[in-house]
MARKOL-234398 format. One record per residue (C-alpha): x, y, z negated. Coordinates in Angstrom, 2 decimals, decimal comma. Layout:
<rs>
+---------+---------+---------+
:      xx :      yy :      zz :
+---------+---------+---------+
:       X :       Y :       Z :
...
+---------+---------+---------+
</rs>
This chain:
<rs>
+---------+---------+---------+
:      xx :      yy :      zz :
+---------+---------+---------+
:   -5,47 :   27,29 :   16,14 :
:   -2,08 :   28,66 :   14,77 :
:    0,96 :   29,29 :   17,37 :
:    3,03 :   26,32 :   15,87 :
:   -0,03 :   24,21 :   15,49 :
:   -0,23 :   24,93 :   19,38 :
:    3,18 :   24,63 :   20,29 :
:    3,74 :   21,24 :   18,40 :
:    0,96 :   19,71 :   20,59 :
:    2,16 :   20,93 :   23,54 :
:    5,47 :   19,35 :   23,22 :
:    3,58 :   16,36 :   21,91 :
:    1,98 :   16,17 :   25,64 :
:    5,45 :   16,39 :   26,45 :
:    6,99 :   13,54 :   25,27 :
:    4,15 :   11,28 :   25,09 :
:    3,55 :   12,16 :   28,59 :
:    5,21 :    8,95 :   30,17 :
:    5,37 :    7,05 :   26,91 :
:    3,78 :    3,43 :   25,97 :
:    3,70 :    1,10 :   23,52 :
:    3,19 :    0,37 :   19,67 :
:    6,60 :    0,10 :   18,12 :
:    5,23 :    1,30 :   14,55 :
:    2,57 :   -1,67 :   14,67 :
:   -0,71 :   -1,74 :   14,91 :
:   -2,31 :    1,28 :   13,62 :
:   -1,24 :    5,19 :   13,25 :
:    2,24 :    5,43 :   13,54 :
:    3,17 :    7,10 :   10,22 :
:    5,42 :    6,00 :    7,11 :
:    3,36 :    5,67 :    4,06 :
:    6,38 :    7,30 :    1,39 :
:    6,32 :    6,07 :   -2,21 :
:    8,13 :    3,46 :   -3,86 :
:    9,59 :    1,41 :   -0,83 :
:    8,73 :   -1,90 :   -1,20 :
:   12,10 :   -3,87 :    0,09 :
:   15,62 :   -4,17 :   -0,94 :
:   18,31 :   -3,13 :    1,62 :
:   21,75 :   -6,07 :    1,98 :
:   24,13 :   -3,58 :    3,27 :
:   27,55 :   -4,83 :    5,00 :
:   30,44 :   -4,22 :    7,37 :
:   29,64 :   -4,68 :   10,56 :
:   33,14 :   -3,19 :   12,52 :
:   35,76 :   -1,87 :   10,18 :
:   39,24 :   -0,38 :   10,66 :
:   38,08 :    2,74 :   12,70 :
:   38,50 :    6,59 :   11,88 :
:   36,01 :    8,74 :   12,12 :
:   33,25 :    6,71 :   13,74 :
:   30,44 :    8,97 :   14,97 :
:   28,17 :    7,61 :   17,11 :
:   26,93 :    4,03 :   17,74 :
:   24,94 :    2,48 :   20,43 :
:   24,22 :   -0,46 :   22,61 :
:   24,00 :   -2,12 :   26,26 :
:   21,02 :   -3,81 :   27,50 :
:   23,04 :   -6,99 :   27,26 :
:   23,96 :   -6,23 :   23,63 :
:   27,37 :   -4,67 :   24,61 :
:   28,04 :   -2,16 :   21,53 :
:   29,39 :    0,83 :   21,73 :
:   30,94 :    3,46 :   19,35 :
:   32,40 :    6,67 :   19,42 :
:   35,59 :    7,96 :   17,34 :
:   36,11 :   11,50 :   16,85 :
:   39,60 :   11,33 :   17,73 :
:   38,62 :   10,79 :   21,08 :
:   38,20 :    7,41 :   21,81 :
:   34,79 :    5,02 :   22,84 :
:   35,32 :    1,74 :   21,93 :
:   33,38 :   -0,90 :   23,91 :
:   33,27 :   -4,19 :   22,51 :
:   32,58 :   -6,95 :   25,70 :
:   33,52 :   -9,32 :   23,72 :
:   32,00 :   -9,05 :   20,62 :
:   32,59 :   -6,52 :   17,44 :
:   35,81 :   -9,22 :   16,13 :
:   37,27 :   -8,72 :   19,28 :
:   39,63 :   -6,06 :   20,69 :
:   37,25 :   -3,59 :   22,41 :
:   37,73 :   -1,67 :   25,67 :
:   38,62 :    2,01 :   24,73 :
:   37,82 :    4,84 :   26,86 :
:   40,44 :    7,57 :   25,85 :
:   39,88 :   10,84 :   28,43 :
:   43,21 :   12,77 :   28,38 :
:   40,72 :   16,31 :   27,73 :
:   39,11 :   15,43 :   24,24 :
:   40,04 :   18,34 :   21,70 :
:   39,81 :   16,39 :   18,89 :
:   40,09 :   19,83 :   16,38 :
:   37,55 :   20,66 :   13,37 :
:   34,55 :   19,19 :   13,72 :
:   35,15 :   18,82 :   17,75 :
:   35,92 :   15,49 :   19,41 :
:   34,08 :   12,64 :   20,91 :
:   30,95 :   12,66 :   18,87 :
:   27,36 :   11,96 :   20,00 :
:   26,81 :    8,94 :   22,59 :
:   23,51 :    7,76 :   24,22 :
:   23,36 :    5,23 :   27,00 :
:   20,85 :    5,70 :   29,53 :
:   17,46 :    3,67 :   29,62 :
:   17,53 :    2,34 :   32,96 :
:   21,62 :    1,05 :   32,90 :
:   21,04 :   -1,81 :   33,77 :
:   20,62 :   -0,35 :   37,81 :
:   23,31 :    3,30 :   37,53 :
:   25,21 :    2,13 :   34,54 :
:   24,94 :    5,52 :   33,11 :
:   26,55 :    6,61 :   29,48 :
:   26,58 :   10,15 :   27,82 :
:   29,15 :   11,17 :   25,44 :
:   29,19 :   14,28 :   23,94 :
:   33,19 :   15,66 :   23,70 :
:   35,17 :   19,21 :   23,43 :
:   37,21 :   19,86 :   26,07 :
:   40,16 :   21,72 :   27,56 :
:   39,68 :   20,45 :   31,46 :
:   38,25 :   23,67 :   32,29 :
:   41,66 :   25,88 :   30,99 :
:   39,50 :   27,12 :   27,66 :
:   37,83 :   24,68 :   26,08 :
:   34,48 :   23,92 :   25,70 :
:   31,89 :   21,24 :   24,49 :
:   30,97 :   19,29 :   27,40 :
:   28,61 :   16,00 :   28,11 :
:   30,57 :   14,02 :   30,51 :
:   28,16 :   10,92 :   32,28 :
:   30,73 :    7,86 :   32,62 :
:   29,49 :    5,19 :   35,28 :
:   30,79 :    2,40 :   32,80 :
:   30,93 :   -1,58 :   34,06 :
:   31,89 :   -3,90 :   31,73 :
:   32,70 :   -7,17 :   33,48 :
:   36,39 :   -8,08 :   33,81 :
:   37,25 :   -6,40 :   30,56 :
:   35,32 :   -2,80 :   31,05 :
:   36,22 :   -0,12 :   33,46 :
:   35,10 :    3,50 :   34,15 :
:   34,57 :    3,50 :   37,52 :
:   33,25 :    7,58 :   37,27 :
:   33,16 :   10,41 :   35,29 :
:   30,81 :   13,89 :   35,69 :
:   30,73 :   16,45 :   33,55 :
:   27,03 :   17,51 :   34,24 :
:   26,94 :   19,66 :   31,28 :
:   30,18 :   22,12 :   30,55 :
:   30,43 :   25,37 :   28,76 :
:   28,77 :   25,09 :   25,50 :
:   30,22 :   27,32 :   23,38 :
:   33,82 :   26,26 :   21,09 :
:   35,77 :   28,17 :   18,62 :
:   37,48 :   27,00 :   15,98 :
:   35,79 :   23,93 :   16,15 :
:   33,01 :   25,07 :   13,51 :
:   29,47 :   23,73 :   14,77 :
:   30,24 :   21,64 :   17,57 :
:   26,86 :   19,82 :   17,59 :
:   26,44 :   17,50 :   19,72 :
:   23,73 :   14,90 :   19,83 :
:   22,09 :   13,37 :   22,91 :
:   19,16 :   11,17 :   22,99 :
:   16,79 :   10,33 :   25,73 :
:   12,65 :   11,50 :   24,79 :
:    9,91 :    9,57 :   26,02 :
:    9,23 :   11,41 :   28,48 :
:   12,40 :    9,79 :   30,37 :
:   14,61 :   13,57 :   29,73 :
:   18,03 :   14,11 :   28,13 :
:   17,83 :   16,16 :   24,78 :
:   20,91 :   17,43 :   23,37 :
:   21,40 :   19,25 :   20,16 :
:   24,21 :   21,63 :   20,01 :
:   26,22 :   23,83 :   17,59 :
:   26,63 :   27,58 :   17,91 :
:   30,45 :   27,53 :   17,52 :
:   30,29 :   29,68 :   14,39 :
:   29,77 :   32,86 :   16,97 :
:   26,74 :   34,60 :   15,27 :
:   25,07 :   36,07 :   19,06 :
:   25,23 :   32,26 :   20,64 :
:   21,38 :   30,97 :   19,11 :
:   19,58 :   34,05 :   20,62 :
:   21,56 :   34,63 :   23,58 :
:   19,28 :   33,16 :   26,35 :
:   22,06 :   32,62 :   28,59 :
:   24,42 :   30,34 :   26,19 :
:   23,67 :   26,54 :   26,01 :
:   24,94 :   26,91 :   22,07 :
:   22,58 :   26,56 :   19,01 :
:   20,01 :   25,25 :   21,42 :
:   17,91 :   22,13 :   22,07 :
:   19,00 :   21,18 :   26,10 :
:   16,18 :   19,20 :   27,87 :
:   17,89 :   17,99 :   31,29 :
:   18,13 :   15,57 :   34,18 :
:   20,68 :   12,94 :   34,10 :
:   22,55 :   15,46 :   36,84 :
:   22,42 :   18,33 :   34,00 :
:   19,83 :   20,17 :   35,98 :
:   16,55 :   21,90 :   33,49 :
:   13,79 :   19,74 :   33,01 :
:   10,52 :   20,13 :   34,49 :
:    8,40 :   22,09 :   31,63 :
:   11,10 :   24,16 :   30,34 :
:   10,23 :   27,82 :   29,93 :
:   11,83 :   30,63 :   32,25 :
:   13,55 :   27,50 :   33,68 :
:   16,37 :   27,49 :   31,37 :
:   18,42 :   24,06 :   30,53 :
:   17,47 :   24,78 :   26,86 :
:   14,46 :   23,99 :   25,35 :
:   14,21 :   25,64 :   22,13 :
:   16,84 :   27,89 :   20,79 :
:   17,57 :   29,78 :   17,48 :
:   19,40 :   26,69 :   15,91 :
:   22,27 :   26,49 :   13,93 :
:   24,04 :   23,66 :   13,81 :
:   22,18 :   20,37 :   14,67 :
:   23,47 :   17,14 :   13,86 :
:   20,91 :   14,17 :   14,28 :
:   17,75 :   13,72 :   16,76 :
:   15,30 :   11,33 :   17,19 :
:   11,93 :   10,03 :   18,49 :
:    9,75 :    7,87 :   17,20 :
:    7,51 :    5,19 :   19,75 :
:    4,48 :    7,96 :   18,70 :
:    6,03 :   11,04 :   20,48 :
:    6,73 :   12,70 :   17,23 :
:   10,40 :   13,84 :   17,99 :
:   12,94 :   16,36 :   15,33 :
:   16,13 :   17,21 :   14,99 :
:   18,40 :   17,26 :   11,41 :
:   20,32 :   20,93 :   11,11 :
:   23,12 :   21,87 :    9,13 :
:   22,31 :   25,15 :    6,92 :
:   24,61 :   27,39 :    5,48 :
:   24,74 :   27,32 :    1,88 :
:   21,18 :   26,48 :    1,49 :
:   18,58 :   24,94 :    3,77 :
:   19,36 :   22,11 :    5,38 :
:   16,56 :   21,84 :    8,11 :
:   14,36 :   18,62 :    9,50 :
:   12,54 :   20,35 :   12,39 :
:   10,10 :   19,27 :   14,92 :
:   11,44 :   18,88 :   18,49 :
:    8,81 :   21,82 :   19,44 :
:    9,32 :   24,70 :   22,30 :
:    9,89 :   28,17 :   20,37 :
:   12,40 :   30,22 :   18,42 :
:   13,75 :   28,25 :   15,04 :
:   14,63 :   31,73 :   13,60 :
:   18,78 :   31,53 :   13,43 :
:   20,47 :   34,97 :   14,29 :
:   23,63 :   35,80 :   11,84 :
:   24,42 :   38,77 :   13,43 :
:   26,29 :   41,58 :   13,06 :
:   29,69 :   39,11 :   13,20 :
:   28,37 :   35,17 :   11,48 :
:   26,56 :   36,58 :    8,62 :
:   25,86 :   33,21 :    7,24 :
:   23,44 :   35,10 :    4,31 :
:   21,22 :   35,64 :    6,38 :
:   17,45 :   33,03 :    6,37 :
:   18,16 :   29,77 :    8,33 :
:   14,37 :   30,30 :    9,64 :
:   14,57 :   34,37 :    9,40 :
:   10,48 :   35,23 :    9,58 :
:   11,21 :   38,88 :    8,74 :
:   13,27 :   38,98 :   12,09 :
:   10,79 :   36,85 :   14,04 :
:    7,21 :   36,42 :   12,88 :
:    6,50 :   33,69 :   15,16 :
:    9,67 :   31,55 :   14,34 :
:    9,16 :   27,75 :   14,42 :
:    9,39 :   26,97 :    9,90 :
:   11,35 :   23,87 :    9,04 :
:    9,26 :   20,97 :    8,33 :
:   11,31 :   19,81 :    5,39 :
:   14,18 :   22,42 :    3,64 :
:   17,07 :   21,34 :    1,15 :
:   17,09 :   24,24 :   -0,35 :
:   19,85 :   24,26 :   -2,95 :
:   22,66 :   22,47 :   -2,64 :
:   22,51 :   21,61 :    0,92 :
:   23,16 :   17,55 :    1,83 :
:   25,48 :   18,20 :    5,02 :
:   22,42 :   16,08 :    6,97 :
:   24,01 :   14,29 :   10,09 :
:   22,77 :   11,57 :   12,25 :
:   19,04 :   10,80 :   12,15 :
:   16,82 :    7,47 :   13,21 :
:   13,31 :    5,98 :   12,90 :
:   12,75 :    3,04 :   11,18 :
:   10,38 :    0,89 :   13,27 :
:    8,76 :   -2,56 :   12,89 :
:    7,03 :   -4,43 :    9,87 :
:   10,62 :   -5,67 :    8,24 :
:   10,68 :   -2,30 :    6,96 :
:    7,39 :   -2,19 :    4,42 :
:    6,24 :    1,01 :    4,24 :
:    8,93 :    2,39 :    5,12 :
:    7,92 :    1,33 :    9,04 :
:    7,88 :    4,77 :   10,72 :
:   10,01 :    6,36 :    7,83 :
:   13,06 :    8,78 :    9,22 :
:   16,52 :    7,58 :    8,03 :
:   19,17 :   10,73 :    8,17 :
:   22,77 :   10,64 :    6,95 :
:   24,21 :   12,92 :    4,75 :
:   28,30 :   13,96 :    4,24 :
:   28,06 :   15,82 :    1,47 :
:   25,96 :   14,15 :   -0,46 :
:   27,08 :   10,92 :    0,59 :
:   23,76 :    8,92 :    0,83 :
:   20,88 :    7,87 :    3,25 :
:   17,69 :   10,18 :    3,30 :
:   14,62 :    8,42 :    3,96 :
:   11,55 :   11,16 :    4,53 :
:    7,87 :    9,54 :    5,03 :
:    6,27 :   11,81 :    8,53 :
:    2,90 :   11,31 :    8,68 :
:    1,15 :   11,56 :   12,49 :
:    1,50 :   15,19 :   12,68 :
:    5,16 :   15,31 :   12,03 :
:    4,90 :   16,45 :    8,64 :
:    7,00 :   15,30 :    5,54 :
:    4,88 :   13,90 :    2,95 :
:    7,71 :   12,95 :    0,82 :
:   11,48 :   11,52 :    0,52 :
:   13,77 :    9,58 :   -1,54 :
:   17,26 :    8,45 :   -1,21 :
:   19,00 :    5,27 :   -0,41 :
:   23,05 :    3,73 :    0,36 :
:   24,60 :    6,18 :   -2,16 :
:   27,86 :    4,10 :   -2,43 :
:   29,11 :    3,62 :    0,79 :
:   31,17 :    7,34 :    1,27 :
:   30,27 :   10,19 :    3,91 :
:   27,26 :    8,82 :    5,86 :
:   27,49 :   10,34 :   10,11 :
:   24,70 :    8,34 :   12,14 :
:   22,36 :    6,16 :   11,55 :
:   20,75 :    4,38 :   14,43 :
:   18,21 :    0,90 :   14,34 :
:   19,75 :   -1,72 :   16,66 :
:   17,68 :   -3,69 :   19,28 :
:   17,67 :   -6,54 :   16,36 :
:   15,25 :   -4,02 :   14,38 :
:   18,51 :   -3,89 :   12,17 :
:   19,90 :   -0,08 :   10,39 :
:   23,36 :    0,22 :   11,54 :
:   25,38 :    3,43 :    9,96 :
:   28,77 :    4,89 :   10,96 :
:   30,77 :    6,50 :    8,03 :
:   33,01 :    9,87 :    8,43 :
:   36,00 :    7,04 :    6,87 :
:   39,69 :    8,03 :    8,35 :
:   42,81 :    6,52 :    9,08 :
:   41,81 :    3,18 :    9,24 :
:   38,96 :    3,17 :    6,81 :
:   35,95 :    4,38 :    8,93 :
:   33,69 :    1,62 :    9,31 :
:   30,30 :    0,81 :   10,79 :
:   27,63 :   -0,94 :    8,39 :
:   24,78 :   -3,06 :    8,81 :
:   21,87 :   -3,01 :    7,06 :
:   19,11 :   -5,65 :    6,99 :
:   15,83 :   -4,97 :    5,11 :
:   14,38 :   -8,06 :    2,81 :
:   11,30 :   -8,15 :    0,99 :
:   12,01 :   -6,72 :   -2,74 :
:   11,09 :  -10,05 :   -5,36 :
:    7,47 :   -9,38 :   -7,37 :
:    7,51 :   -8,55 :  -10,72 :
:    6,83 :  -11,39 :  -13,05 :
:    2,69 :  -10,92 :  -14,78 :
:    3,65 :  -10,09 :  -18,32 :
+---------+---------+---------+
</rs>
């Protein structure tokens, strides 16, 4: 058995550890790739925002979004209303730094827990931070607390900020973060930056992590998007330099990023020469790179065979990436989608089985859009 081979079903055992259900269907849960079989009706959902970067919802269907600027907007009473905006005084809203990735936490509904990803000057220098807000949203909304429970990722310029947090399956907080542009952050064992972070809701190290560190993995660049699907299989999306945009597998090892001496951004994205054992890329850009962003899994039969299929925005290239992963977590081929609606951030399916994507739209014309999947008409018999 190879190390990765090994290493990918360990985490596997990881996530799946605590995790149920069939939300693929009946069956493996894998996409099948080709051709996809439906059409996609793609519309605004909430418009007049600037630059929208995260999206998610309440357990009573409360949604939620995040705008780089530094605001989250919580709409109690419904995406035409006014919504209740969260503005902390702190957010450095400077480069690619802000209020960017959002997650709320599974069991809300009893510690109305949310997670939002933000730079930071509370601490005198600034940082990237993940603040926990106890959020209520009766009467209007209110944020009755706030704890930072994760503070000192790395910031610069605001180059490589990261920051994405979902919740696994196995009921931990994994956050994707950016190395600030400061080539010794991804191999320095004792920096949270250009790492995977698998923690408690109270910012602690999960249970599993090697040499009891907060991260998980390290060696990363720059990652944008994460996701799981109901199967266990869980990757992150990774910004690459000039070439090689990365979809990896959310597996324990070293992904291979070291740009040292200074940010020697020539250097491999995956650098195998450096370290042997490095975990490869499961799917490459190569040249040009697509700026990937926010990723999601497409889940449930509305989506043909596409069910199971990861969806990943792109900025630069200014389209949807759908890649078929079969039941190992390998990429058995991709195609593209939405390539008219502008710079793409985050893609996320709603608890309708909806696709709802924020766009990197400013001053007024960032938007969130809704996509709904119908069955593409039959071709006439000659």
């Amino acid at each position: 058995m190879s190390r990765w081979l090994a290493r990918f079903l360990l985490s596997l055992c990881l996530l799946i550890a605590s995790c149920g259900g069939d939300g693929c269907g009946s069956g493996a849960c894998s996409s099948t790739g080709g051709p996809t079989d439906i059409q996609l009706e793609v519309e605004d959902f909430i418009a007049g925002l600037e630059k929208p970067w995260d999206i998610a919802w309440l357990p009573d269907g409360t949604v939620l979004v995040t705008e780089r600027p530094g605001r989250l907007n919580v709409y109690v009473d419904g995406v035409s209303a006014a919504p209740f905006v969260v503005a902390p005084a702190d957010v450095v809203p400077r480069g690619e730094g802000g209020m960017m990735g959002l997650e709320v936490d599974p069991d809300f509904a009893s510690n109305g827990y949310v997670y939002i990803c933000t730079t930071s000057n509370a601490g005198g220098d600034n940082d990237v931070r993940l603040l926990r807000l106890t959020l209520r949203t009766t009467d209007g909304g209110a944020v009755l607390a706030r704890e930072d429970i994760v503070t000192g990722m790395p910031y610069s310029t605001g180059r490589h900020s990261g920051c994405r947090p979902r919740f696994g399956p196995d009921g931990w907080l994994w956050v994707g973060t950016g190395d600030a542009a400061i080539g010794t952050k991804p191999q320095d064992d004792d920096s949270l930056g250009g790492k995977v972070l698998r923690i408690g809701r109270d910012g602690a190290a999960a249970t599993g992590n090697a040499g009891g560190f907060r991260w998980f993995s390290n060696g990363h660049r720059n990652i944008q998007g994460m996701a799981f699907r109901s199967d266990g299989i869980g990757i992150s999306a990774e910004h690459g330099p000039s070439i090689d945009d990365e979809i990896n597998l959310l597996v324990r090892g070293n992904f291979g990023w070291d740009p040292v001496p200074g940010y020697n951004e020539s250097v491999p994205m995956t650098d195998l020469e450096k370290f042997p054992d490095a975990v490869p890329a499961v799917w490459s850009s190569g040249s040009p790179t697509l700026a990937l962003a926010g990723a999601t899994f497409l889940e449930g039969s509305a989506w043909g065979n596409w069910n199971g299929a990861l969806a990943v925005a792109t900025l630069r290239a200014e389209h949807l990436h759908i890649y078929a992963i079969d039941s190992e977590g390998k990429v058995t081929g991709d195609e593209r989608a939405i390539e008219n609606q502008g710079r793409l951030r985050t893609p996320r399916q709603g608890p309708d089985g909806l696709l709802y994507i924020t766009n990197d739209g400013g001053s007024g014309d960032g938007k969130v859009l809704r996509v709904t999947p119908v069955p593409a008409p039959v071709a006439d018999e000659p």
